[in-house]
N, C-alpha and C positions, 0 to 999 in steps of 0.2 A: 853374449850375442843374442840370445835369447829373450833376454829383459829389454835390450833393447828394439829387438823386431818388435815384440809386443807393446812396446810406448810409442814405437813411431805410429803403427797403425790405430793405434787410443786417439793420438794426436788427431789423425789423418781424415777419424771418422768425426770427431770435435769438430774437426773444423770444416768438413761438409754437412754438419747438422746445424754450425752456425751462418753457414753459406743460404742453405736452403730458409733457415728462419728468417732471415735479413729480408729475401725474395716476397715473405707473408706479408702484407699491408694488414691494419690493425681491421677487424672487423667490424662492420657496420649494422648497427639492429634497426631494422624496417619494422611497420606496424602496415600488416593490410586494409587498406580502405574497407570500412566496413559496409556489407550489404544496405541499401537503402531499405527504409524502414517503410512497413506494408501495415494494415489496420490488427494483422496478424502478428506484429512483432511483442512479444510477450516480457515483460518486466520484474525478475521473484526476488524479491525481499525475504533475505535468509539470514537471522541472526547468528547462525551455528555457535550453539550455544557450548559447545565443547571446548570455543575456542574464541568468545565473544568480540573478545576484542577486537576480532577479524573480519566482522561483518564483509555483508556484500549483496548488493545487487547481482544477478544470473541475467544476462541479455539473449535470450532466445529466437531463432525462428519458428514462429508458431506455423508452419506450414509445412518444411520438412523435419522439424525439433531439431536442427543442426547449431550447435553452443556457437553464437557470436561475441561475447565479450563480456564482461563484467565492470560494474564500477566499485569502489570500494564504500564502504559506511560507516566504520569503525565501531566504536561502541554503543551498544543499541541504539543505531539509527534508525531515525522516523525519517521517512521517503517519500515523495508523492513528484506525478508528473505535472509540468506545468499547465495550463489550461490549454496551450496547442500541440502537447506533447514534446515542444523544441529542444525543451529543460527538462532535466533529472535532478531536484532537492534536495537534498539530503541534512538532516540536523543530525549533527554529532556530538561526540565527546572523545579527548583525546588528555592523557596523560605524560608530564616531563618525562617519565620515567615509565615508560609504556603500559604497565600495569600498576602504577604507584606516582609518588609524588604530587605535583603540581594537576589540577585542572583546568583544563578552560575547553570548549564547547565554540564550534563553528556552525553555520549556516556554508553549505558547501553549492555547487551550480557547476550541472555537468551538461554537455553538448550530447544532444542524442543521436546529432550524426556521426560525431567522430568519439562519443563518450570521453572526449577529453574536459579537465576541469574550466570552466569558465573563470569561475570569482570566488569567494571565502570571503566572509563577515564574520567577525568575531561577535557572539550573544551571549547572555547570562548563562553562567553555568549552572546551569535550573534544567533544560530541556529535559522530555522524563525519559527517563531509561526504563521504557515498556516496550509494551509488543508493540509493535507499527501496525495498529490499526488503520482503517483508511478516516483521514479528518485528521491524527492529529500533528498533522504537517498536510496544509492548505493554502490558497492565497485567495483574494477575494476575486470575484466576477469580472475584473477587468484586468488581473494579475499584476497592478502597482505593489502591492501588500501580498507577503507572504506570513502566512499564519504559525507559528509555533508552539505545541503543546508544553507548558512548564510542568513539574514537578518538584516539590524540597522536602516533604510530600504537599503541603499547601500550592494547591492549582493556580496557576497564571497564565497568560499567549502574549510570546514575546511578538512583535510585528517589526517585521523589517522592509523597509522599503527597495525593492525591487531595482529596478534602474539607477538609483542613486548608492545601489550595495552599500547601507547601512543601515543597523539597528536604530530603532526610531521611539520605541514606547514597549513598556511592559503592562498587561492590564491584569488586574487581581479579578480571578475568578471563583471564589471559592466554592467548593463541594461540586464542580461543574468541569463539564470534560468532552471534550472532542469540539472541533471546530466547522459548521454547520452556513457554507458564504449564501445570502441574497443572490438570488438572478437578477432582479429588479433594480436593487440596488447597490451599488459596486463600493459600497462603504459601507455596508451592515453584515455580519452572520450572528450564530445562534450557538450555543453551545449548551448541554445538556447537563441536568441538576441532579443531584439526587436525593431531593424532597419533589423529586416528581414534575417540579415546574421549567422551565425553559427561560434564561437568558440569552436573550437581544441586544450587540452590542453597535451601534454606531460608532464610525471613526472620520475625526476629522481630517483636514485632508494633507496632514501632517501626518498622519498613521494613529495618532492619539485617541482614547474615546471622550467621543463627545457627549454621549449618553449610553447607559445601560440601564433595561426595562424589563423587569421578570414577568412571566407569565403568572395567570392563575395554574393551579396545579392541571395537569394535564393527563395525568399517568400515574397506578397505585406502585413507589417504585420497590415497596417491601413486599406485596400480593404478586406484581407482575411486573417486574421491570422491564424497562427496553432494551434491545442491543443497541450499542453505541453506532455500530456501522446503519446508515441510511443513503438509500438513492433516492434524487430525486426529477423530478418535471415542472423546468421553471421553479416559482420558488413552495410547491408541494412537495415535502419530503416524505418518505414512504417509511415508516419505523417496523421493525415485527417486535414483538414481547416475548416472555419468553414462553406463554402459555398459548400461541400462534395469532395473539390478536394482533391486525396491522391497524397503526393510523397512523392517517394521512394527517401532516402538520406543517399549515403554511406559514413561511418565514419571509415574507415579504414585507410585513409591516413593524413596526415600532416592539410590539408585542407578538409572541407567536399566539398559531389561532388553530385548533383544532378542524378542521373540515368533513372528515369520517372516520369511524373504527367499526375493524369489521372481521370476523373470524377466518381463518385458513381452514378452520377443522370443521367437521359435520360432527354428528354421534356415532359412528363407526370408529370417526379418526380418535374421538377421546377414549373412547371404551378401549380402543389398542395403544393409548399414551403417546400417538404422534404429537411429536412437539418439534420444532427448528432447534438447529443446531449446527455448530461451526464459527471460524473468525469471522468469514466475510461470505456471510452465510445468503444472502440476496445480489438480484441483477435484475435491474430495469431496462427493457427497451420501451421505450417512448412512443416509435412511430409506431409497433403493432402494438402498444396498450397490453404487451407481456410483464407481469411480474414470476421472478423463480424465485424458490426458494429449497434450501437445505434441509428434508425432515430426516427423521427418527423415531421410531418404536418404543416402544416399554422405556417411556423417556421419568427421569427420577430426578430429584432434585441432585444439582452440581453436572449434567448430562447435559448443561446447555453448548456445551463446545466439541462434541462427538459429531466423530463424521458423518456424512450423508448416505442412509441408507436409499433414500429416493430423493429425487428432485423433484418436485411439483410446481407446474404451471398454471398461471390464473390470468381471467383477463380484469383487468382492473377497472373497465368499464362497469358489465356486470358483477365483477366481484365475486366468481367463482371457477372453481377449480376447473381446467380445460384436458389437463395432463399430470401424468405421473410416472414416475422412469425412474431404471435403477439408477442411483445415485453417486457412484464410483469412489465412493470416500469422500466426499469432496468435504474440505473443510475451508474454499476459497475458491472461488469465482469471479469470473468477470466478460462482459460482451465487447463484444469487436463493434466497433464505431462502423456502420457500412447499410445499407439498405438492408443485404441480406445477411445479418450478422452471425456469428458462431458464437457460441458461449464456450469461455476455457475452463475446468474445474481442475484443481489441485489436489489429489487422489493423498490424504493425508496418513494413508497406510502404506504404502508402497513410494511413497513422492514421486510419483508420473505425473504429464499432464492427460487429461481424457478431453477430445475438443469434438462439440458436439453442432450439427445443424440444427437450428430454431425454428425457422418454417419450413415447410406449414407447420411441422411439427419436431419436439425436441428427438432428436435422433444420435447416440455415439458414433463418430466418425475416424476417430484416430485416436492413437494414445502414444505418448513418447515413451523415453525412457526414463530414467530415475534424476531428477535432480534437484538439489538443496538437501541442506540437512535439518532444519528447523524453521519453516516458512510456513508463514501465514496470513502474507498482503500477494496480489498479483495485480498489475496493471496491465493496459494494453495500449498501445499507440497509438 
């Protein structure tokens, strides 16, 4: 009697737990509209190197630092926004066998309003797996052409045409590295050598090059070379080296051209070994004729990518130093697009951001909390 009181009630609850499941309709997964994007919405490019394979974009609000979303990037992806910010690029590499097998390498195109995937081009499986510098994933001045840094280790940029999502030409660049677009001209950039000189590529309007033009040497690049990250004003690009000289290098024409070079440092700054330092170690604002830059102390050779102990300001009219501020680590920067802009720094010790007022004068205003694990690009919207 007993075995069976106890089976009927086994039964009795079976079959009101199958009653009740029957009742659940399958669940539905929603994605919240995400926040429209403000000149504050910030972009970090985080290899996490622990676990490369996994790359990713961090989608931020740079006003309240509240995590809006992420896009993915896989293995060391090169990233850059499109020239109205619409688009998020991303060059990848992906394997059959997630960490093994087959490769092959996308051109990927994400939506920055809803960070959903756009498009996917297949391109030579060359793209470099390096840091994501800023350049090397660019598109030209009018954004038909999207630019691609190769590596095998011999240097190439694969170009892929935009609107018609496909690969279009690869061009051999050798010993030459980052890619550098024309304001003037929506077929030409510039990419940088390391015999010192500057190649100028023109492309025909099939994405092909239709000529390429080296400069004369322009830069000592075993004395002083340059960082590869440069911003620029129309087609003057602003370069620093790594002993604080900056020159200014116009890319407008056929040939690059030199226009000035001019030092960061006085004789204080040398006697104490300030020297630049960091990935994305500069930021230009244009309309107030601000250049920042990322220095460092008792600077020693290989110290050229150490965080910012100060930030300092110059007007690039006169060409000298206006300000100087402590520097919050920064090993990446970048200004908000807006009359009154903010500059964001990526506090390379702590991974915060530190977001600072510009005019009149550079001021810390906020600082988030911790995010990424290995970043050293930041854009803004």
């Amino acid at each position: 009697m007993r075995a069976t009181t106890i089976l009927s009630g086994g039964l009795a609850l079976l079959l009101g737990l199958g009653a009740a499941h029957a009742e659940l309709g399958p669940e539905k997964l929603t994605i919240n509209p995400l926040k429209q994007a403000t000149p504050h919405r910030i972009y970090l490019t985080d290899l996490v190197l622990g676990h490369v394979i996994d790359g990713r974009i961090h989608v931020i609000d740079g006003d309240s630092f509240d995590y809006l979303g992420l896009i993915p990037t896989g293995l060391f992806g090169l990233t850059a926004l499109s020239n109205d910010s619409s688009e998020m690029y991303v060059a990848t590499t992906y394997y059959t066998k997630r960490n093994r097998g087959d490769r092959f390498d996308l051109f990927e195109v994400y939506d920055t309003a809803t960070l959903e995937l756009e498009a996917e081009v297949e391109i030579p499986a060359k793209h470099a797996q390096a840091l994501p510098y800023k350049g090397t994933l660019t598109s030209t001045s009018d954004g038909r052409f999207v630019l691609i840094q190769n590596s095998t280790p011999a240097s190439s940029i694969s170009v892929v045409d935009r609107p018609a999502e496909k690969f279009v030409a690869e061009i051999d660049t050798p010993g030459c590295w980052i890619m550098l677009p024309s304001a003037s001209n929506a077929r030409r950039f510039s990419t940088l050598c390391g015999d010192g000189t500057i190649l100028t590529i023109t492309l025909d309007e099939t994405g092909k090059a239709a000529s390429q033009q080296r400069s004369g040497k322009l830069f000592d690049a075993e004395k002083d070379p340059l960082f590869v990250q440069a911003e620029s004003i129309g087609d003057t690009y602003y370069f620093v080296s790594y002993e604080g000289m900056i020159h200014e290098i116009n890319l407008g024409g056929e040939t690059a051209v030199t226009e000035a070079t001019w030092s960061l440092l006085d004789a204080a700054d040398r006697d104490g070994q300030w020297k630049p330092g960091g990935y994305q170690l500069l930021a230009l604002d244009a309309k107030a004729g601000r250049l920042y830059v990322g220095m460092h102390d008792g600077a020693r050779d290989g110290s050229h990518k150490f965080p910012a102990k100060e930030l300092w300001a110059f007007d690039i009219n006169t060409k000298k130093r206006v300000q100087r501020i402590e520097g919050s680590n920064s090993i990446a920067m970048s200004l908000s697009d807006e009359e009154q802009p903010y500059l964001y720094v990526y506090d390379g010790m702590t991974t915060e951001f530190v977001k600072y007022e510009t005019l009149p004068a550079l001021k810390p205003v906020a600082r988030s909390g911790p995010f990424g694990e290995f970043a050293g690009l930041i854009e803004l919207h």
